[in-house]
C-alpha positions in Angstrom: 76.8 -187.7 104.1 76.3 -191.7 104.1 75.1 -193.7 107.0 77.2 -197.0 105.4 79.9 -198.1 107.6 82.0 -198.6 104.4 81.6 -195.0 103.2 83.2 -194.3 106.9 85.9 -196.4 106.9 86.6 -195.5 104.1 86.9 -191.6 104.9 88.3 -192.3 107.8 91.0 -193.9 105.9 91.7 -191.2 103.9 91.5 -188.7 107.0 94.0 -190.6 108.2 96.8 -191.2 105.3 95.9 -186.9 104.8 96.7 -186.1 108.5 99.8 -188.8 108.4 101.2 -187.0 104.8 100.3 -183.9 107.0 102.0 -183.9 109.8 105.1 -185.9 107.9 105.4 -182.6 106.0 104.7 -180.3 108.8 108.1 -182.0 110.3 110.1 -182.0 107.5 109.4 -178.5 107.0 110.6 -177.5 110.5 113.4 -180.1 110.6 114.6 -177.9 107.1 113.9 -174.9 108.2 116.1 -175.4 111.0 119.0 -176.3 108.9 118.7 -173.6 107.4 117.3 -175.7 103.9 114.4 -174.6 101.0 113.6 -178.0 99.6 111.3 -178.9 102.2 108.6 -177.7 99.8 109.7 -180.4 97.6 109.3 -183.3 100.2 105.8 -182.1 101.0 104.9 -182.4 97.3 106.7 -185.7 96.5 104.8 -187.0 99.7 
């Protein structure tokens, strides 16, 4: 753990695009699921 603002932008950054891809997946696995589909697995690993 580094006290440099950088280093915490920077993992903040990240945090962020993780949580985004996350939650992005998270949606596209319920918006399949409720369609009835099985390639939501596939969008969550593409993106």
């Amino acid at each position: 753990m580094s006290a440099e603002p950088e280093l915490e932008l920077l993992e903040v950054s990240q945090v962020a695009e993780i949580l985004h891809v996350s939650v992005k997946c998270i949606y596209n696995l319920i918006h399949a699921r409720k369609k009835g589909k099985k390639g939501y697995q596939k969008i969550c690993i593409l993106r």
